[in-house]
C-alpha positions as CSV (number, residue, x, y, z in Angstrom):
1,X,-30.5,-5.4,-1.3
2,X,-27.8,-7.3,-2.9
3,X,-26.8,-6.4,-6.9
4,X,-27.9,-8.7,-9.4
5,X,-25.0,-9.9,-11.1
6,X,-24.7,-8.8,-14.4
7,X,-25.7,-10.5,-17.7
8,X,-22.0,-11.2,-18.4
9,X,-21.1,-12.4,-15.4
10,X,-24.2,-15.2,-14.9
11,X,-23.3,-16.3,-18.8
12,X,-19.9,-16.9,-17.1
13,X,-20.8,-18.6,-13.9
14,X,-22.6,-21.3,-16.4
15,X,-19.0,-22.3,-17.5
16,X,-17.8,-22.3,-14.1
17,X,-17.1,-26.3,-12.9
18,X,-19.1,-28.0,-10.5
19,X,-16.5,-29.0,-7.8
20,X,-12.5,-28.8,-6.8
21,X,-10.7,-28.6,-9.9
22,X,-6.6,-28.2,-10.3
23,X,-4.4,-24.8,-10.1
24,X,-4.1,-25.0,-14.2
25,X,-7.7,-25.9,-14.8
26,X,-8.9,-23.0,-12.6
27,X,-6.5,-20.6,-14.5
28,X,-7.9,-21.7,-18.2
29,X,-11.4,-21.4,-16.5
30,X,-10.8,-17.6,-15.1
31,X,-8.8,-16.5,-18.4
32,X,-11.9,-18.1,-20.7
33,X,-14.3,-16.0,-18.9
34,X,-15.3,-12.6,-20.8
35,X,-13.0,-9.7,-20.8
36,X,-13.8,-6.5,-19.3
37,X,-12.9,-3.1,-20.3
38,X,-9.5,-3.0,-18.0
39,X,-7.1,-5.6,-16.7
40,X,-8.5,-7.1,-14.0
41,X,-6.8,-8.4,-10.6
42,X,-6.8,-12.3,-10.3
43,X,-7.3,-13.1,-6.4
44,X,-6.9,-16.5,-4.8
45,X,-9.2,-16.7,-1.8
46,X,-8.2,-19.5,0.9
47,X,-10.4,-20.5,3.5
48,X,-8.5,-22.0,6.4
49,X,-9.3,-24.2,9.3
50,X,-7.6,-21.6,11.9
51,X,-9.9,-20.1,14.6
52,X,-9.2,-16.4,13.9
53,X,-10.0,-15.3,17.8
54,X,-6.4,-17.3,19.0
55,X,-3.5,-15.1,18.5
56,X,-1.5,-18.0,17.8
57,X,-3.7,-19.3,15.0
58,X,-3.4,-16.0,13.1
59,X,-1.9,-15.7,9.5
60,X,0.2,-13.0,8.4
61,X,3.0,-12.5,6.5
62,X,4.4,-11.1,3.4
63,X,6.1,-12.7,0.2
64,X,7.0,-11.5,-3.3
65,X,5.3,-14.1,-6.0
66,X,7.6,-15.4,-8.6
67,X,6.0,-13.6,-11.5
68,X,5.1,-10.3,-9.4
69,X,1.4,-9.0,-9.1
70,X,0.8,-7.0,-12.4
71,X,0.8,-3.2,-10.9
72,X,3.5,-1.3,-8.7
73,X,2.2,0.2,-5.1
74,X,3.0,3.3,-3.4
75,X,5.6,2.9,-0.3
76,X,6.5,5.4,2.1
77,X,9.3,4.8,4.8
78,X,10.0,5.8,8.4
79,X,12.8,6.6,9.0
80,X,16.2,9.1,9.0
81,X,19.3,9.9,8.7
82,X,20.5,8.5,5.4
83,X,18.0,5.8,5.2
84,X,16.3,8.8,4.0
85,X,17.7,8.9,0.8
86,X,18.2,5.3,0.2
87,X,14.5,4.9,0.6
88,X,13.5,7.8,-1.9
89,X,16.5,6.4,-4.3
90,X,14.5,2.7,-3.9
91,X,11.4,4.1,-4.7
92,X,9.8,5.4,-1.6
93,X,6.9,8.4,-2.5
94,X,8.0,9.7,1.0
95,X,10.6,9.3,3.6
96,X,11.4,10.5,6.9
97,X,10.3,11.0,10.6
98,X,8.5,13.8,12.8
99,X,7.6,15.4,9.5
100,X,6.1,12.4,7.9
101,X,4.5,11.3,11.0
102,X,2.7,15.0,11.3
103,X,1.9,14.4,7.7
104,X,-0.6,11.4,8.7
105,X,-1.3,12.9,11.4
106,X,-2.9,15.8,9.8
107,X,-4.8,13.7,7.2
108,X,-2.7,12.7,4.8
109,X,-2.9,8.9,3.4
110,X,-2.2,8.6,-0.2
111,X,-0.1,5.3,0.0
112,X,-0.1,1.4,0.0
113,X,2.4,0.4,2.3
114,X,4.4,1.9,4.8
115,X,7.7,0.6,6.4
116,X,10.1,1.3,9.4
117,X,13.3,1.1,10.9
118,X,13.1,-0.7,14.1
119,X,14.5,2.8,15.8
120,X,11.8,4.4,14.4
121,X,8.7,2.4,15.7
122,X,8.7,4.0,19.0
123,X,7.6,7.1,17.7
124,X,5.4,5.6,14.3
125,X,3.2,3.9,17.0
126,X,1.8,7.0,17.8
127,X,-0.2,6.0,14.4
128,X,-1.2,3.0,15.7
129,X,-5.0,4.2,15.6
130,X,-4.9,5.9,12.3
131,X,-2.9,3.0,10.3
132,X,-4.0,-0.3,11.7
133,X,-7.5,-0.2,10.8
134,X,-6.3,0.2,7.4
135,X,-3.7,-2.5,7.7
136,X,-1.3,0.1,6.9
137,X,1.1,-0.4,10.4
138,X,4.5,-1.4,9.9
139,X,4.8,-5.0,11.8
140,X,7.9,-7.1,12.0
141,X,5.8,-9.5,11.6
142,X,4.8,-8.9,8.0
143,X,8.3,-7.6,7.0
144,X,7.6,-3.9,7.5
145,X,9.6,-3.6,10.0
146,X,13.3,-3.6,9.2
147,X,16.6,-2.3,8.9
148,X,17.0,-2.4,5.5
149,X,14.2,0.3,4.5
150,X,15.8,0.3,0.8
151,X,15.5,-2.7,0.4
152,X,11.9,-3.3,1.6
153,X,10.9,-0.2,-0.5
154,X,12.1,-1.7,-3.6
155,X,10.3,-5.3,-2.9
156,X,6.9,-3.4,-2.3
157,X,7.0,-1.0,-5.2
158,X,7.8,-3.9,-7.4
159,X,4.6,-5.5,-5.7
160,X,5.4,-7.8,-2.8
161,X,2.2,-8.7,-1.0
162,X,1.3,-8.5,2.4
163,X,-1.9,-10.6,3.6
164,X,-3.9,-11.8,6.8
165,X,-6.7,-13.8,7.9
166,X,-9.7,-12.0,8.6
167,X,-12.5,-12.5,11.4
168,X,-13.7,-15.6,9.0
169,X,-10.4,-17.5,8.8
170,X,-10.1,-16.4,4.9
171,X,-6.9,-15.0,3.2
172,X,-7.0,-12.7,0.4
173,X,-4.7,-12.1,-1.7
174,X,-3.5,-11.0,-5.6
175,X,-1.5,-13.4,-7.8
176,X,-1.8,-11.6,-11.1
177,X,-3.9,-9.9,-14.0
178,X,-5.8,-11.4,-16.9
179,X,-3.4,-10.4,-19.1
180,X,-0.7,-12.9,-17.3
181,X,-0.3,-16.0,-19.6
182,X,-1.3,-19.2,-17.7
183,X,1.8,-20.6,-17.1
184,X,2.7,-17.3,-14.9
185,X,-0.7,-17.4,-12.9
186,X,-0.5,-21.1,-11.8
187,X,3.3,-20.2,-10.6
188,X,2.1,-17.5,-8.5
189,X,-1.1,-19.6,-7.1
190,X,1.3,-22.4,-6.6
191,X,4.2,-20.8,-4.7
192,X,1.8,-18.5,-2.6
193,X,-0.3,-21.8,-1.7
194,X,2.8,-23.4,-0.6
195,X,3.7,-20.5,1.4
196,X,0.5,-20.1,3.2
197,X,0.7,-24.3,3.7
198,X,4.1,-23.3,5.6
199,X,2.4,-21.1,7.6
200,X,-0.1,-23.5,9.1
201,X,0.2,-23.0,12.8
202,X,0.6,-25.9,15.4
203,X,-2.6,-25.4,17.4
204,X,-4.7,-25.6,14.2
205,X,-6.5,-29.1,14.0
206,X,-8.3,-30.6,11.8
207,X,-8.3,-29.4,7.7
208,X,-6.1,-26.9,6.9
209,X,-7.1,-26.0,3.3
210,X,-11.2,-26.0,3.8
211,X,-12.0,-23.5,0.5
212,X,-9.8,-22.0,-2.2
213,X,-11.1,-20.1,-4.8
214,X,-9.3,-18.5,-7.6
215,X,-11.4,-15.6,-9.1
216,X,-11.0,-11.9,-11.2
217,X,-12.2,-8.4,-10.1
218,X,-15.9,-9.0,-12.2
219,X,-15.9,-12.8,-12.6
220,X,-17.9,-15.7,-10.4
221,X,-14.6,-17.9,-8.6
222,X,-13.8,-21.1,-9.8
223,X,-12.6,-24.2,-6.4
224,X,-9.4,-25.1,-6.6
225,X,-8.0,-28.0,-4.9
226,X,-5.3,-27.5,-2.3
């Protein structure tokens, strides 16, 4: 049985507007509702007219928003030689190869985000099973995989985001925390909205931008228009 939403959070959803309103009205609208007892995560939910079952419809990607996400993530790279070290000096939690591989292996997965050097893929992909389910594989496609470990361990730490459509055609993703001031949250909405509107594949017909919603950890969402 579904919870009943809390007293708070139906004395917010009466303030909540009826239809589509802009990226700054939706901010002023999320930031008025009541605060909890920690920051909470602002997420912009887009539902896109893409049929999630073609592979050439599919949406993923990564991209650090202008004003960062609020809250750092932990990053561990594969990889060797003295990649190791750049990584670790960049951030990384964890670096290397075999050993790092038999670390998952055996259990252990106390990390956001986990990147590669092409060379090292053919043996991370051993993993396959244990990290994709989690959306924890390196991918070239969402910037994972690179030469430049150091460099990709410093943009995650720092909070780059990586996001894809799920079976419903909706992407997910943070743009901020509560205690962002307004003009930071409607940069973020605005510069991930124009990089997801970049990303519209040429197969997909029809509206692109069906839904967005902009909404907090414990608040009802608010439409935006797209």
């Amino acid at each position: 049985m579904p919870r009943k939403p809390s007293k708070r959070w139906r004395s917010d959803a009466t303030g909540v507007p009826a239809g589509a309103v802009s990226v700054a009205e939706a901010v002023e609208c999320v930031l008025g509702f009541a605060k909890g007892k920690f920051d909470q995560t602002v997420e912009l939910v887009c539902n896109l007219g893409i049929d999630p079952k073609q592979a050439d419809q599919a949406i993923r990607g990564s991209l650090s928003l202008p004003n960062g996400i609020g809250s750092t993530k932990k990053v561990i790279a594969f990889c060797d030689g003295e990649d190791v070290g750049k990584a670790i000096e960049a951030g990384a939690m964890e670096a290397g190869a075999d050993e790092l591989i038999k670390k998952i292996q055996d259990g252990w997965m106390d990390f956001d985000v986990a990147v590669a050097t092409p060379a090292m893929m053919r043996s991370v992909s051993r993993l396959g099973r244990v990290l994709g389910p989690q959306g924890k594989m390196p991918s070239p496609k969402s910037g994972t995989v690179t030469p430049d470990v150091a460099m990709a361990v410093k943009e995650y730490v720092a909070g780059k985001i990586e996001y894809r459509n799920d079976s419903g055609g909706n992407v997910v993703a943070p743009v901020g925390k509560l205690s962002f001031t307004p003009d930071k949250l409607v940069e973020n909405i605005k510069a991930f909205l124009e990089h997801i509107r970049r990303q519209k594949p040429s197969t997909a017909k029809g509206t692109y931008f069906k839904k967005v919603f902009l909404t907090a950890t414990m608040t009802p969402s608010v439409r935006v228009e797209a």
